[in-house]
C-alpha positions in Angstrom: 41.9 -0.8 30.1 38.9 -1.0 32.4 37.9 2.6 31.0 37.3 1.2 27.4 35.5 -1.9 28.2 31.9 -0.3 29.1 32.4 1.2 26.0 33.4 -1.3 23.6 30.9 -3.5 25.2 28.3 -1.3 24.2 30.1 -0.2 20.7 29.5 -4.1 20.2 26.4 -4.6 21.0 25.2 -2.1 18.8 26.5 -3.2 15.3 25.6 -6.7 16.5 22.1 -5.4 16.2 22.5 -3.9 13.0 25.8 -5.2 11.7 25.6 -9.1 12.4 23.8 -11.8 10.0 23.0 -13.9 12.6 21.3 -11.3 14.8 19.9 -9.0 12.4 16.6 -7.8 14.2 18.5 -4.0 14.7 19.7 -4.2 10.7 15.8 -5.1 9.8 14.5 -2.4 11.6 16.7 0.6 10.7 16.5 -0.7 6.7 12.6 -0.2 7.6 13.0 3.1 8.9 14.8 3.9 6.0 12.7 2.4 3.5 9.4 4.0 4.8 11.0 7.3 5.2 12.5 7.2 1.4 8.7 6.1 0.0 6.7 8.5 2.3 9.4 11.5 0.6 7.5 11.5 -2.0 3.9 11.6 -0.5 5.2 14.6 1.8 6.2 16.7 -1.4 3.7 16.1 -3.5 1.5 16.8 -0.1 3.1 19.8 0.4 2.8 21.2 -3.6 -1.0 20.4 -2.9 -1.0 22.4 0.1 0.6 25.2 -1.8 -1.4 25.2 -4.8 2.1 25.0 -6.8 0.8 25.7 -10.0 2.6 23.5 -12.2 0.9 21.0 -10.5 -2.5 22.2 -10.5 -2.1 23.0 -14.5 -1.2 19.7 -14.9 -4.2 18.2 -12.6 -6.4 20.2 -14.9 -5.1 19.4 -18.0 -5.3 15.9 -17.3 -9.1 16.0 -15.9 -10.2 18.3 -18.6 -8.9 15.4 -21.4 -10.7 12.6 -19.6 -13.6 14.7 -19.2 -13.6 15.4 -23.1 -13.5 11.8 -23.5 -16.0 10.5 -21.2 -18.9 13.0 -22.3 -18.8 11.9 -25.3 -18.6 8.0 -24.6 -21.3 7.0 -22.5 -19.9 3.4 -22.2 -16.5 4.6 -21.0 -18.4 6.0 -18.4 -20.5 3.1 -17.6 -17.0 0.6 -17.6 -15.8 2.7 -15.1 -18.3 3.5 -12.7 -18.8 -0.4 -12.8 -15.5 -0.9 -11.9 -15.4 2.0 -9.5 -17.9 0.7 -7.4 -16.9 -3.0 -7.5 -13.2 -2.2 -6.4 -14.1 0.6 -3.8 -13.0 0.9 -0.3 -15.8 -1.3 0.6 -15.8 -4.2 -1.4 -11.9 -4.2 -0.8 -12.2 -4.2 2.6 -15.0 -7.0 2.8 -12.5 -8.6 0.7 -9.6 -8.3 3.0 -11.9 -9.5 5.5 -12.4 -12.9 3.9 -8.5 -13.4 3.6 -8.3 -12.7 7.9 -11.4 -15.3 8.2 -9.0 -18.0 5.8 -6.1 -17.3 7.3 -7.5 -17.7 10.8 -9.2 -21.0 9.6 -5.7 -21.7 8.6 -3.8 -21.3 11.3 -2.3 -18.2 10.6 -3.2 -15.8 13.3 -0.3 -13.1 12.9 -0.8 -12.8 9.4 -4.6 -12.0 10.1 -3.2 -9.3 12.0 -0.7 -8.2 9.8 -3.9 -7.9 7.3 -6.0 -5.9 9.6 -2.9 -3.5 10.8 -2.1 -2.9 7.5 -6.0 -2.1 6.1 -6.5 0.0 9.5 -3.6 1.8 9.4 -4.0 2.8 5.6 -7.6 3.9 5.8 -7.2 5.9 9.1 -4.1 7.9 7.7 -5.9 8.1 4.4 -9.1 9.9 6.7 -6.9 11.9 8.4 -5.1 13.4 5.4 -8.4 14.6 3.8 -9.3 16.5 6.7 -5.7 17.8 7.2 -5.4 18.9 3.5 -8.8 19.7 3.1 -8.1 19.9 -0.8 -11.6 20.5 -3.1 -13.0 17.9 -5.5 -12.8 19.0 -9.0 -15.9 20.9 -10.3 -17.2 20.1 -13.5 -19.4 21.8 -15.7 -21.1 18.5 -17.1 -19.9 15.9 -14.3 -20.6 12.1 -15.4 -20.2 11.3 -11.7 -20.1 12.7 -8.4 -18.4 12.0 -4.8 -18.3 13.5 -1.7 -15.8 14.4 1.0 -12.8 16.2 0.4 -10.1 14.9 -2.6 -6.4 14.2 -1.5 -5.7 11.4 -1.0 -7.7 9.5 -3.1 -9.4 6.5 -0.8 -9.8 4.4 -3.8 -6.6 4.8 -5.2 -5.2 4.2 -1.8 -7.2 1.3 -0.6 -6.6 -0.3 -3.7 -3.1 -0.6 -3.3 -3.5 -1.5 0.2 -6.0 -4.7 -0.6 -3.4 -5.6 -4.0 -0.3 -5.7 -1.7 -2.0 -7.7 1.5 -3.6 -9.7 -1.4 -0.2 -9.9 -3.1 1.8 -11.0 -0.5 -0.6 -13.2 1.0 -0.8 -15.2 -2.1 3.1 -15.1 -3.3 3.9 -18.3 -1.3 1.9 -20.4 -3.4 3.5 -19.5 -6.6 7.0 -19.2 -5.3 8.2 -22.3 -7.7 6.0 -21.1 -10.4 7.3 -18.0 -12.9 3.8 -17.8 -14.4 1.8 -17.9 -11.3 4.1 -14.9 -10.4 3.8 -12.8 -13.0 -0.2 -13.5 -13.0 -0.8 -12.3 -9.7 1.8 -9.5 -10.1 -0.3 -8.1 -13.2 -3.6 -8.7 -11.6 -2.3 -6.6 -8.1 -1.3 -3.9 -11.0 -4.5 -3.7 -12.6 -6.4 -3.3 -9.8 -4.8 -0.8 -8.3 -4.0 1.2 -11.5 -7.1 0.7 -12.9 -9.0 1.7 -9.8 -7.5 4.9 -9.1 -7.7 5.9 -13.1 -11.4 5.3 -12.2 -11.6 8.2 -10.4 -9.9 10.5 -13.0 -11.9 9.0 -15.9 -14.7 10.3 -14.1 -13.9 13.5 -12.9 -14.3 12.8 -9.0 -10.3 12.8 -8.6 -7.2 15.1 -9.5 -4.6 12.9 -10.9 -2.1 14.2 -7.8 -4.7 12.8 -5.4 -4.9 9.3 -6.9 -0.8 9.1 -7.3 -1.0 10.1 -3.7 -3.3 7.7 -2.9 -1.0 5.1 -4.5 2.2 6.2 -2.4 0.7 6.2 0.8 -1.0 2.4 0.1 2.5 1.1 -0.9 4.1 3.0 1.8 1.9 0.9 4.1 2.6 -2.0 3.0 5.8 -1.6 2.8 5.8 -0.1 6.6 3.8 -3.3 7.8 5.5 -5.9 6.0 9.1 -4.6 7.3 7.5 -5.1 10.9 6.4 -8.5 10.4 9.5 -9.2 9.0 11.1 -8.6 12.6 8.4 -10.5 14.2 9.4 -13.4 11.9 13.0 -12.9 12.7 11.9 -13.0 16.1 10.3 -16.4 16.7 13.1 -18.0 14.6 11.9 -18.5 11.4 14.3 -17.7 8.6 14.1 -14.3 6.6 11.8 -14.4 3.9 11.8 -12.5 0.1 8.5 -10.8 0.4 8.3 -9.6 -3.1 8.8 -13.4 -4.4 8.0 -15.6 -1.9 5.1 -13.4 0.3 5.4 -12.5 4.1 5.4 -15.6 4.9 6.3 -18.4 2.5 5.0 -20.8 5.2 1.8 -20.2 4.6 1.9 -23.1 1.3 3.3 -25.6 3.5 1.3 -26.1 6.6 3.2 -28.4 7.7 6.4 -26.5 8.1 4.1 -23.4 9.8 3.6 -25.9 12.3 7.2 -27.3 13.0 
């Protein structure tokens, strides 16, 4: 009887840590592991069909650049709408923004969700650098280019710092429109646009294949989702109850400074 106590004991513990409501830390953090692995599938094959030239792929990458290339040669303002919009949403302005929203949450009283933005902007941009140097894949080469960019292709920065500022930006702002249907929906549509309107950017102007820019996407949602899972344990954590991300934000708090505080 003695013999199957240690064990049992230890069965125990571990489904309590995954298993039970009421201490769900271990359940949180092996849905995350799931999660990221089942959104970074999909970044990994499409990395490896870039890697190995698959050319299904690269016919469709071309067929796809070639028509938004016919287009924008022959529509100068096209051209001009997007190279606007290119530069105002790049990495840089993004990340200027996303340094704003850590100075106001700071101001605010929020400290861990400043980290949470910075972890989540760091993380993205470094694996985003590391990638293009790993992959090394070449930036397509136009005969008439309306635009040009340097550095190698996959994945695409903008299209992945895009979706890394819309999510933070997202999330951040969800708790103020938890009660409010439209509010939702607003700043769901806008955190779409940006992000697919960015990385069509780079298509519409022939710096991007359209496999680096869906990259791009996957990795920045991966991210996201990666660094809101975690924060989610760290919430779990200090006591506070589990929050609905994709309605309510990371933290639904945030709104109610008050409550932050209790």
């Amino acid at each position: 009887m003695n013999s199957t106590g240690p064990a049992s004991t230890r069965d125990r513990s571990w489904r309590s840590r995954r298993l039970d409501p009421d201490h769900s830390l271990g359940l949180r953090l092996s849905l995350a592991a799931v999660a990221a692995v089942l959104v970074l599938v999909p970044f990994a094959l499409l990395a490896l069909l870039v890697l190995g030239a698959w050319p299904p792929l690269l016919r469709l990458d071309a067929s796809v650049t070639d028509a938004f290339h016919g287009y924008a040669v022959h529509h100068p303002l096209w051209v001009r709408v997007m190279t606007v919009w290119t530069h105002a949403f790049g990495p840089g302005p993004l990340r200027v923004a996303a340094a704003v929203a850590v100075v106001w949450l700071l101001r605010r009283g929020a400290p861990r969700l400043a980290v949470w933005v910075v972890t989540t902007m760091l993380v993205g941009g470094l694996l985003g650098a590391l990638l293009k140097l790993l992959v090394g894949r070449d930036r397509p080469d136009l005969l008439e280019p309306v635009a040009r960019a340097a550095g190698y292709s996959f994945p695409s920065g903008h299209a992945l710092n895009a979706a890394l500022a819309a999510g933070v930006l997202l999330l951040l702002f969800l708790p103020f429109a938890r009660d409010n249907r439209a509010g939702r929906i607003a700043l769901w549509t806008a955190a779409t646009l940006l992000t697919v309107v960015t990385g069509l950017s780079r298509i519409a102007l022939g710096v991007h294949w359209t496999s680096d820019v869906v990259g791009g996407w996957v990795l920045g949602v991966a991210t996201v989702a990666a660094t809101t899972a975690a924060f989610a344990t760290w919430r779990t954590g200090a006591g506070r109850r589990p929050a609905r991300p994709l309605r309510e934000g990371v933290e639904p708090e945030l709104a109610d400074p008050e409550d932050r505080h209790a």
